[in-house]
C-alpha positions as CSV (number, residue, x, y, z in Angstrom):
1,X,-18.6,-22.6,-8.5
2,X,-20.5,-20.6,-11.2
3,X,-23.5,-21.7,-13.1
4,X,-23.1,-21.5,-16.8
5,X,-24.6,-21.6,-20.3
6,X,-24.0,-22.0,-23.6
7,X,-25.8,-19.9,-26.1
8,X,-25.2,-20.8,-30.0
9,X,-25.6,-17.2,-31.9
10,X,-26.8,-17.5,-35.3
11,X,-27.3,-14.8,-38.1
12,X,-30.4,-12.4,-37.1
13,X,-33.7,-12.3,-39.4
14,X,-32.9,-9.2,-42.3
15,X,-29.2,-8.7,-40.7
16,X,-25.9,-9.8,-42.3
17,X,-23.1,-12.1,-40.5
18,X,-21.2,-8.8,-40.1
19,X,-24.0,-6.2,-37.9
20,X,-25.0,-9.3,-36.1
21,X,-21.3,-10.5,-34.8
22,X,-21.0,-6.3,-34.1
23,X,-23.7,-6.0,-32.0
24,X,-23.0,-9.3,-29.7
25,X,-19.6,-7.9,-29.4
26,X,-20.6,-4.3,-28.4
27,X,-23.3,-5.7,-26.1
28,X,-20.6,-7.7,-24.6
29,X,-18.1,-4.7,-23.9
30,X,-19.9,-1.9,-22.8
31,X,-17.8,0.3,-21.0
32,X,-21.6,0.7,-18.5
33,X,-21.1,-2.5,-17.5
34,X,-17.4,-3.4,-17.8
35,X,-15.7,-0.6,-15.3
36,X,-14.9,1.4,-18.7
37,X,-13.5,-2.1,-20.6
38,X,-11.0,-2.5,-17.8
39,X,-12.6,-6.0,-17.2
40,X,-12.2,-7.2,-20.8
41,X,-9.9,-9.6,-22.2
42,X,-9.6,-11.5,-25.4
43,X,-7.1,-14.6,-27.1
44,X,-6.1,-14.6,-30.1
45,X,-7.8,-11.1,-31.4
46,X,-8.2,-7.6,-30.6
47,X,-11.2,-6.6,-28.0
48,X,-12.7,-3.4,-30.7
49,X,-11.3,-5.5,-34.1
50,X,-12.8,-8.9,-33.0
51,X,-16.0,-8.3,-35.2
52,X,-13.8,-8.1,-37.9
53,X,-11.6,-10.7,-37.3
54,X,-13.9,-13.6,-36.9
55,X,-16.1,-12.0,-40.0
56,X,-12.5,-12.3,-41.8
57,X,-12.4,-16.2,-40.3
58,X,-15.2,-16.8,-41.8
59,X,-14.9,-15.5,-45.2
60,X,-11.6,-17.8,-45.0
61,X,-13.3,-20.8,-44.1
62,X,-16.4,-20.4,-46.6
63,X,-13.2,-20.4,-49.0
64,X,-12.4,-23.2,-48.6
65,X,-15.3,-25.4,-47.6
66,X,-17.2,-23.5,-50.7
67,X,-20.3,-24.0,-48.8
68,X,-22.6,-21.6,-46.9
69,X,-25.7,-22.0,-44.6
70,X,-28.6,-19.9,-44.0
71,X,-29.0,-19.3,-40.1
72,X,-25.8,-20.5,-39.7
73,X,-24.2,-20.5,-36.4
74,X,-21.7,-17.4,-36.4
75,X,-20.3,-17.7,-32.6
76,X,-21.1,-19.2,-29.2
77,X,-21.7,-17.0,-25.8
78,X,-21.1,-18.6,-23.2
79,X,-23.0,-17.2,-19.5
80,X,-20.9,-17.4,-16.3
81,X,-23.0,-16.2,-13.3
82,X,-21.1,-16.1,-9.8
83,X,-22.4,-15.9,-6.2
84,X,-22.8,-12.6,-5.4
85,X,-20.6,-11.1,-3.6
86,X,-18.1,-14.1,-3.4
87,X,-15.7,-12.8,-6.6
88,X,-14.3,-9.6,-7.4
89,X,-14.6,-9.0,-10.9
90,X,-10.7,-9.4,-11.4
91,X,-11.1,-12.6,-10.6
92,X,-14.3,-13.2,-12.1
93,X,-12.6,-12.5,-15.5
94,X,-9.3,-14.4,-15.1
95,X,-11.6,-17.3,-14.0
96,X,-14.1,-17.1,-17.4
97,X,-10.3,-16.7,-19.5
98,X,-9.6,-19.9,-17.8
99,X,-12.7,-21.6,-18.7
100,X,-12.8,-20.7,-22.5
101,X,-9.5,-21.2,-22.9
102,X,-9.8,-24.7,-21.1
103,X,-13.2,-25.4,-23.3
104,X,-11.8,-23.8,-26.7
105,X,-8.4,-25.7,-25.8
106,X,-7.3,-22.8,-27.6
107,X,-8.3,-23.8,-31.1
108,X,-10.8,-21.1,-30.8
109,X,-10.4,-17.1,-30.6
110,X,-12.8,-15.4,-27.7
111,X,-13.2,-12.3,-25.9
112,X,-14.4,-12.7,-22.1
113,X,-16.1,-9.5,-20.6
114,X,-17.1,-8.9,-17.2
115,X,-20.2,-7.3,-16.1
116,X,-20.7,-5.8,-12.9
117,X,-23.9,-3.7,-13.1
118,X,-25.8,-6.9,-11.6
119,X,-26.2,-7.9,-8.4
120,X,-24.3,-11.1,-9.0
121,X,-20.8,-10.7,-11.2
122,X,-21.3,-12.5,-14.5
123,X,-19.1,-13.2,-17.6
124,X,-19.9,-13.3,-21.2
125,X,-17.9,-15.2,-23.7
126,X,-17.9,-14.6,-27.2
127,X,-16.2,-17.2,-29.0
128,X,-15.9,-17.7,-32.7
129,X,-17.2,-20.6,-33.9
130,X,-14.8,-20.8,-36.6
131,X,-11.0,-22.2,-35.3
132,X,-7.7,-20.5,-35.8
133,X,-6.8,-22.3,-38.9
134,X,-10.3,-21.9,-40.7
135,X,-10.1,-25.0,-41.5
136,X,-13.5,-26.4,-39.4
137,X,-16.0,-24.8,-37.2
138,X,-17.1,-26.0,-33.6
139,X,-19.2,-29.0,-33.1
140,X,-21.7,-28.3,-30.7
141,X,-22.5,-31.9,-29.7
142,X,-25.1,-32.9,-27.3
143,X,-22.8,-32.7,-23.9
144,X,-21.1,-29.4,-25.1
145,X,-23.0,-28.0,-21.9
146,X,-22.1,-30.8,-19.8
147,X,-18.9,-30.5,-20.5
148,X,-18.3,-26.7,-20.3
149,X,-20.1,-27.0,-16.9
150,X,-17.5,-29.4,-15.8
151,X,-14.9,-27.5,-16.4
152,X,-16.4,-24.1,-14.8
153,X,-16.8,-26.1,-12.1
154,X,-12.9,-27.7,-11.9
155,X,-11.7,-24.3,-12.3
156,X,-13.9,-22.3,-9.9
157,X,-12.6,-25.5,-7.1
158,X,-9.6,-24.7,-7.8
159,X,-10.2,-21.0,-6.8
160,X,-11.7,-22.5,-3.4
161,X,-15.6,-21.3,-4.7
162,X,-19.1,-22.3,-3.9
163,X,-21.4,-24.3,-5.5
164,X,-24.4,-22.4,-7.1
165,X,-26.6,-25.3,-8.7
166,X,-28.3,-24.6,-11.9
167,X,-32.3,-24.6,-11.3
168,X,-34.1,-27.4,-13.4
169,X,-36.4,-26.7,-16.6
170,X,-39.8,-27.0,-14.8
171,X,-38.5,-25.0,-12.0
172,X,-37.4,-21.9,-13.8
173,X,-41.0,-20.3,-13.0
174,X,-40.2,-19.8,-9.4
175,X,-38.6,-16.3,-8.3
176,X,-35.5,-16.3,-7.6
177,X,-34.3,-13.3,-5.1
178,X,-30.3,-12.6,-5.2
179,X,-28.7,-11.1,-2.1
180,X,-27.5,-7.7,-2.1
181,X,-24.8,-6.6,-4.0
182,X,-21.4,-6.9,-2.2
183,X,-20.9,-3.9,0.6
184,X,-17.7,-2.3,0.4
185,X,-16.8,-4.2,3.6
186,X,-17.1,-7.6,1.9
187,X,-14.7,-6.2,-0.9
188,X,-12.2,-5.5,2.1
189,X,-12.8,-9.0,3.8
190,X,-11.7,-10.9,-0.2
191,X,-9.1,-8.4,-0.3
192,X,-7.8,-9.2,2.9
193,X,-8.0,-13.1,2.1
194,X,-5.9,-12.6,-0.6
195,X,-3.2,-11.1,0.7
196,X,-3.1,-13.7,3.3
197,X,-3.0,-16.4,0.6
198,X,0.5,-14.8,-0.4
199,X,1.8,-15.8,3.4
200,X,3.0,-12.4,4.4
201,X,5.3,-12.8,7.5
202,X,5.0,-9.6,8.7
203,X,2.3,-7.3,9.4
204,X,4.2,-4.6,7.3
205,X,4.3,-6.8,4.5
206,X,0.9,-7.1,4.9
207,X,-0.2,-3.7,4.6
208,X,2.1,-4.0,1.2
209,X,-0.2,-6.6,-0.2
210,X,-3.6,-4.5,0.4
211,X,-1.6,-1.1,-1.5
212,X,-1.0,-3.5,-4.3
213,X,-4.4,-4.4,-4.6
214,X,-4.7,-0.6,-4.7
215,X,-5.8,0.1,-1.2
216,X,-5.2,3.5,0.8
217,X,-4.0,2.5,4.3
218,X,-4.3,4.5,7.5
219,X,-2.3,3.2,10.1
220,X,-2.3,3.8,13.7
221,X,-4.2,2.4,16.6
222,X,-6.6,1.4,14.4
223,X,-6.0,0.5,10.8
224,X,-8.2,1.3,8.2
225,X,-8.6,0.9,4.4
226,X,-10.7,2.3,1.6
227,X,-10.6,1.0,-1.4
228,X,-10.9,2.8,-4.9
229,X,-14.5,3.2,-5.2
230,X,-14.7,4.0,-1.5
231,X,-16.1,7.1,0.3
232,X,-14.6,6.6,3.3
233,X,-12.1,4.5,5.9
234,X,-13.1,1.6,7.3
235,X,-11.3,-0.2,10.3
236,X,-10.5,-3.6,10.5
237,X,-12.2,-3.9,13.9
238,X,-15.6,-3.3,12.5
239,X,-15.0,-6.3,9.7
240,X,-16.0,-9.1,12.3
241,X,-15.0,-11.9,13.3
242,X,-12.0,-13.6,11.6
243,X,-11.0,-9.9,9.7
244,X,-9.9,-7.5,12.8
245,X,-6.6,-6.3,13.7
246,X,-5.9,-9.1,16.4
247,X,-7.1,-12.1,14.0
248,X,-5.1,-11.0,11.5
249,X,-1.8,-10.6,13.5
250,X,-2.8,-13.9,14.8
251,X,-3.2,-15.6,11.4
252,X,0.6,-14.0,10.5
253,X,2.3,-15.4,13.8
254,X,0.9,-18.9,12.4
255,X,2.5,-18.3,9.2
256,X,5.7,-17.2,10.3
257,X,6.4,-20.2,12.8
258,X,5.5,-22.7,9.6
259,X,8.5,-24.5,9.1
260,X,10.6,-24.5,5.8
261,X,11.5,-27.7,4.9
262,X,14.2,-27.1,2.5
263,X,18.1,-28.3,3.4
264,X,19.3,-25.7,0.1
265,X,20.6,-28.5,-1.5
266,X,21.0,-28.0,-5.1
267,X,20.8,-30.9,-7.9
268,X,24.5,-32.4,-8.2
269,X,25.5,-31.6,-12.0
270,X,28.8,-30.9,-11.4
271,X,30.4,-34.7,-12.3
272,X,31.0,-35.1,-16.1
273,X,29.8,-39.0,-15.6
274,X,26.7,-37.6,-14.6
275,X,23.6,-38.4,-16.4
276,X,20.3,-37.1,-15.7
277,X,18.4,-39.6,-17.4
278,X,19.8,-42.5,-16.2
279,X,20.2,-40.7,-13.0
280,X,16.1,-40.4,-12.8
281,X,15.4,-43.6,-14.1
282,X,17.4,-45.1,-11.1
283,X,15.7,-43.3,-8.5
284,X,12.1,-44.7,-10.2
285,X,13.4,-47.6,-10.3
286,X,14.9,-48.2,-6.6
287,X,13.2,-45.3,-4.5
288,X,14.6,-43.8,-1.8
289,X,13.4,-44.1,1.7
290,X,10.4,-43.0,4.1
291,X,10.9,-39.3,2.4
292,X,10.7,-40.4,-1.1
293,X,8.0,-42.6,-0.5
294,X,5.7,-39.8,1.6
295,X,6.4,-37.3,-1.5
296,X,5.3,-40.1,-4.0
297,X,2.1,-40.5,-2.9
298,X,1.7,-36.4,-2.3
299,X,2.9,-35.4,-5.8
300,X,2.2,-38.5,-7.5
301,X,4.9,-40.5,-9.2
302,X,3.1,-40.0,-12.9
303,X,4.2,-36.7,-13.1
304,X,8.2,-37.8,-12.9
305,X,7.3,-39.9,-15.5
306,X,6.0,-37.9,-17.5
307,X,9.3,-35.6,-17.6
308,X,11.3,-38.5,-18.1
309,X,9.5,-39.4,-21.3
310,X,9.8,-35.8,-22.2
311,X,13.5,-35.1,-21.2
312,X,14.5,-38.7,-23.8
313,X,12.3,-37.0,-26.5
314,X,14.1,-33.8,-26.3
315,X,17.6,-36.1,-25.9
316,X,18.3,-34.1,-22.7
317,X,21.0,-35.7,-20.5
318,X,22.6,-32.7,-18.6
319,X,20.7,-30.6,-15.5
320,X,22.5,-27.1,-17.0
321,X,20.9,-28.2,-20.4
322,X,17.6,-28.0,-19.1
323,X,17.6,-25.3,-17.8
324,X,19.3,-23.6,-20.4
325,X,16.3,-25.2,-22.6
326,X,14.1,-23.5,-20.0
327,X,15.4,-20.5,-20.2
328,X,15.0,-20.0,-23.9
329,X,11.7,-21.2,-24.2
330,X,10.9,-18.3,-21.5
331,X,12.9,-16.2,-23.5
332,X,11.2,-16.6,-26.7
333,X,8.2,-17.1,-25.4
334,X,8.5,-13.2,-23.8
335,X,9.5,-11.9,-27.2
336,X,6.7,-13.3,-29.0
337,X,4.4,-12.0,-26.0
338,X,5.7,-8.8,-26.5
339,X,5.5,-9.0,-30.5
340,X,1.6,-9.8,-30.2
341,X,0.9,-7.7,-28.0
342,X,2.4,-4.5,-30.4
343,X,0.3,-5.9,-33.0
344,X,-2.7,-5.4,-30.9
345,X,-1.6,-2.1,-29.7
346,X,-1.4,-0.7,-33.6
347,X,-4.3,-2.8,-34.3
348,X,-6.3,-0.9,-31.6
349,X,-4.6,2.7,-32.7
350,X,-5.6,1.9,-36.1
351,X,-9.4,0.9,-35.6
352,X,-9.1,4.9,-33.5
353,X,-7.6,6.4,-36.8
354,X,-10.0,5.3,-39.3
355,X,-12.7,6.4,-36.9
356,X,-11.1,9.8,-36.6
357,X,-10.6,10.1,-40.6
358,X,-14.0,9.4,-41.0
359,X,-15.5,11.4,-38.4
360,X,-13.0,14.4,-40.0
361,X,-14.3,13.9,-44.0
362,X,-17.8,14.3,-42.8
363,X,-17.5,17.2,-40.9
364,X,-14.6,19.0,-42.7
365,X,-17.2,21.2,-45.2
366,X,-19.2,22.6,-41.8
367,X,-15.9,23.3,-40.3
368,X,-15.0,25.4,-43.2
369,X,-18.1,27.1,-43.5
370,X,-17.4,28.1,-39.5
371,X,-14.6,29.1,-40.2
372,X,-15.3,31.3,-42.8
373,X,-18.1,33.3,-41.1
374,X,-15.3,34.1,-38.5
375,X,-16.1,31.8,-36.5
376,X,-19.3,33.0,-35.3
377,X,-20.3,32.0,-31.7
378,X,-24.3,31.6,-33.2
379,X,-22.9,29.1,-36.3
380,X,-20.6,27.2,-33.5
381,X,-24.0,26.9,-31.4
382,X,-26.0,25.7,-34.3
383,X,-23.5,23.2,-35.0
384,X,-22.2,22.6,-32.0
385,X,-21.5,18.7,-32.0
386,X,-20.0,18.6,-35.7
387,X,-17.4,21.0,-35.0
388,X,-16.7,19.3,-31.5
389,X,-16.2,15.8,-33.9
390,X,-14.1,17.9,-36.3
391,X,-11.6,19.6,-33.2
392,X,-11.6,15.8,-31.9
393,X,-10.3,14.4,-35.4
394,X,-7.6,16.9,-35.7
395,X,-5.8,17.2,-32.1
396,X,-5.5,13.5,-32.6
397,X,-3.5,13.5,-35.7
398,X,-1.9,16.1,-33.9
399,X,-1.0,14.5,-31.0
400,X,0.2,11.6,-33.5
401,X,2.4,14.1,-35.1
402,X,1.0,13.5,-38.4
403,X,1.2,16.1,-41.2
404,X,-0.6,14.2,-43.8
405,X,-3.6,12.6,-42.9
406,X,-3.5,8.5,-44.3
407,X,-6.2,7.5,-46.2
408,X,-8.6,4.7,-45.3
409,X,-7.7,2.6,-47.6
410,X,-4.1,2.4,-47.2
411,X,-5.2,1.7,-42.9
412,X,-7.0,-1.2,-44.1
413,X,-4.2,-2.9,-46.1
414,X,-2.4,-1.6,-43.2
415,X,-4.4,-3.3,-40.9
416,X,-5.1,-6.6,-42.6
417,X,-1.2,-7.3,-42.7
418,X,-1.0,-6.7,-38.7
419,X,-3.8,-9.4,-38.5
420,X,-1.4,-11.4,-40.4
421,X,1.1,-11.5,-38.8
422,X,-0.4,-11.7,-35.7
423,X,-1.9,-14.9,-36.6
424,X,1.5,-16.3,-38.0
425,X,2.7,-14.9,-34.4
426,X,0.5,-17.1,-32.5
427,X,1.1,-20.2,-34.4
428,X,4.3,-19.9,-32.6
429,X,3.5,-19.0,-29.6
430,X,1.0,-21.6,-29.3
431,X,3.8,-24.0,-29.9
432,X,6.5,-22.0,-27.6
433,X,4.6,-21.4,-25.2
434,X,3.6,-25.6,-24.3
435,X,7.3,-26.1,-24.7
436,X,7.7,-23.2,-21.9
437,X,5.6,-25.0,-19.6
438,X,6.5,-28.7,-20.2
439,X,10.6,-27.6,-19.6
440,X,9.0,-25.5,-16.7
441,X,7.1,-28.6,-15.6
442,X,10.5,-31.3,-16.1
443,X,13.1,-28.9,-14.2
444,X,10.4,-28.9,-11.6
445,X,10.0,-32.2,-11.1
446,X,13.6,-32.8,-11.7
447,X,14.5,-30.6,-8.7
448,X,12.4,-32.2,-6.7
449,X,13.5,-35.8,-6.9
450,X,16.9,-35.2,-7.2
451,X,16.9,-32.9,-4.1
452,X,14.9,-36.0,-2.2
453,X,18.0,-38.0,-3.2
454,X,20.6,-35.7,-2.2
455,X,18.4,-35.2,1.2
456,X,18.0,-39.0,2.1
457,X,22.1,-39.0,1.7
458,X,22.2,-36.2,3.8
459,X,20.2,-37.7,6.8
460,X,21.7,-40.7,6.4
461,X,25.4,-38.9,7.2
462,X,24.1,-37.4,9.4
463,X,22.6,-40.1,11.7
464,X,26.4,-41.8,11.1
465,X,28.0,-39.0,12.7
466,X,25.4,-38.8,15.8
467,X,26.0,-42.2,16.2
């Protein structure tokens, strides 16, 4: 598990809402301590824009509620500290997305950034304390903690982690000493648990699994790896016990002898009388055997139930019309995916543009001036980092193909209609994307019960033909 903490941020003495919601997002995603912002995510904004976004939140919401507190509470961090050297920071982050999006439940926009320049692999969690609809703000109540705990603590046992208790108030004087940071061999051992976890069933396949998780692979009589951020080889053999080349083909004979229990039955939708409903109602009602009985009490019959009151809301009576449902909930659900996402990707191009137009204005008048003493190399070393700035500004609207240079104001109309429509964008997907996953969750549960039905039949012909 991780231990975490939640930190209310409120306005700074002699700072305004915007410079303080800035600097807790820059502190947040420093490329120092997030592998260069490869280990940053965000919902609902844009990682370098979300200052400005949850600033423009909150003008909204002021707006409307016409009422404004000093030392008001502009955001909440939360603090997700991990074992050391139990999480790659991949995971880490996917785990802390998991969290806020669990805690927020996704009323809230957020950016989750990963730092790795401790000892121990620790998230922060900026989220805005204003909601998606500025139409209220967060209530921080007094189990807020107790709660986000909770569900840090569901999520990380679902990831099969440790616990790391929280130390009491009166015992925070004591010294804590972390282990060292994770060797490059325990980055191999997590690696190699993972591609285990995907059941490989061959020793080829593998391999595959470790090159997808970006390893270099040197086989022969003794296989070695080296990961990206590592000098050197290292063999399996010196990984210990559980991680050498004999364990591991051990571990893959195991998985290839598991038996598939599947008869590759299919769901019987081919008779027009049919009706799925009716058809799943029967089978709760009745139940079918030994089989039925043992998967019940594994899968839990509240689940089928819940798809059944689903599938007579949606008035769906047909298998084929599920999944088509399925299908185009996926569908749309991609599109909009794909819609936000080139929001964000203008978004991000614009916040470089206006930097770059900025950067050019203020350093256009020394650039001239070099230019016009012919490009003297004593000027260009007396002004060395303006002109740098100035050849910066203009190979990128170069490499943009522009011939006319946009004004600023123009990117920020520009801009504030992207965030627009990104927002109208998510209501949707918000929307589309639980109907994705409750079809995805009915045609699952579907399939399941009505392939225990077709298999009871099955064995049951069968036995009358043995005998």
């Amino acid at each position: 598990m991780a231990a975490t903490r939640l930190i209310p941020l409120h306005i700074c003495k002699n700072w305004n809402i915007k410079n303080c919601l800035r600097a807790r997002v820059r502190y947040a995603i420093n490329p120092e301590k997030t592998e260069d912002e490869e280990l940053v995510t965000s919902y609902a904004c844009t990682v370098h824009t979300a200052s400005e976004e949850f600033l423009l939140s909150h003008s909204l919401y002021e707006a409307r509620a016409r009422r404004h507190y000093d030392h008001e509470i502009i955001a909440y961090q939360i603090r997700q500290s991990f074992k050391p050297g139990e999480v790659t920071a991949e995971e880490a982050n996917r785990i802390g997305y998991e969290t806020a999006m669990k805690f927020t439940k996704g009323n809230h926009a957020f950016i989750v950034a990963t730092h790795t320049d401790r000892a121990h692999i620790h998230n922060h969690v900026i989220i805005n304390s204003v909601n998606l609809s500025e139409t209220a703000k967060f209530k921080n109540h007094f189990l807020s903690a107790f709660t986000l705990q909770r569900i840090s603590d569901f999520i990380c046992l679902e990831n099969g982690l440790s616990v790391i208790k929280p130390r009491p108030y009166r015992e925070r004087d004591n010294i804590v000493v972390y282990p060292k940071k994770a060797t490059a061999r325990d980055e191999i051992r997590l690696a190699i648990d993972a591609a285990l976890a995907k059941q490989p069933h061959s020793y080829d396949e593998f391999l595959q699994r470790l090159r997808e998780q970006g390893y270099e692979v040197k086989s022969g009589k003794h296989t070695a790896v080296r990961g990206k951020n590592h000098k050197r080889f290292i063999r399996f053999r010196t990984l210990g016990k559980g991680y050498t080349q004999e364990d591991i083909a051990i571990k893959l004979e195991g998985i290839a002898k598991a038996p598939i229990k599947n008869h590759g039955i299919k769901p019987q939708t081919t008779d027009e009388n049919f009706d799925l409903l009716l058809s799943l109602e029967d089978i709760i009602r009745k139940g079918k055997g030994k089989g039925y009985e043992v998967w019940a009490k594994k899968y839990n019959l509240k689940n089928l139930m819940k798809a059944l009151l689903f599938l007579q809301e949606k008035g769906v009576n047909s298998y084929e019309e599920l999944v088509r449902l399925t299908e185009n909930s996926s569908s749309r659900f991609d599109e909009l995916s794909e819609r936000i996402k080139n929001d964000e990707r203008w978004l991000k191009e614009i916040h470089e543009l206006k930097k770059h137009i900025i950067n050019y204005s203020k350093t256009r008048d020394v650039y001239v001036k070099y230019r016009e003493n012919g490009y003297s190399r004593k000027f260009f070393e007396a002004n060395r980092e303006a002109i740098q700035i100035h050849k910066a500004a203009k190979d990128a609207f170069q490499n943009l193909g522009m011939k006319k240079i946009p004004k600023v104001k123009e990117l920020n109309e520009e801009h504030q209609r992207l965030l627009s429509d990104k927002k109208s964008a998510y209501e949707e997907y918000k929307q589309v994307r639980a109907d994705m996953q409750k079809y995805q969750i009915a045609k699952y549960d579907v399939e399941k019960i009505l392939n225990m039905d077709e298999q009871e039949q099955y064995k049951k012909k069968e036995q009358e033909h043995t005998l």
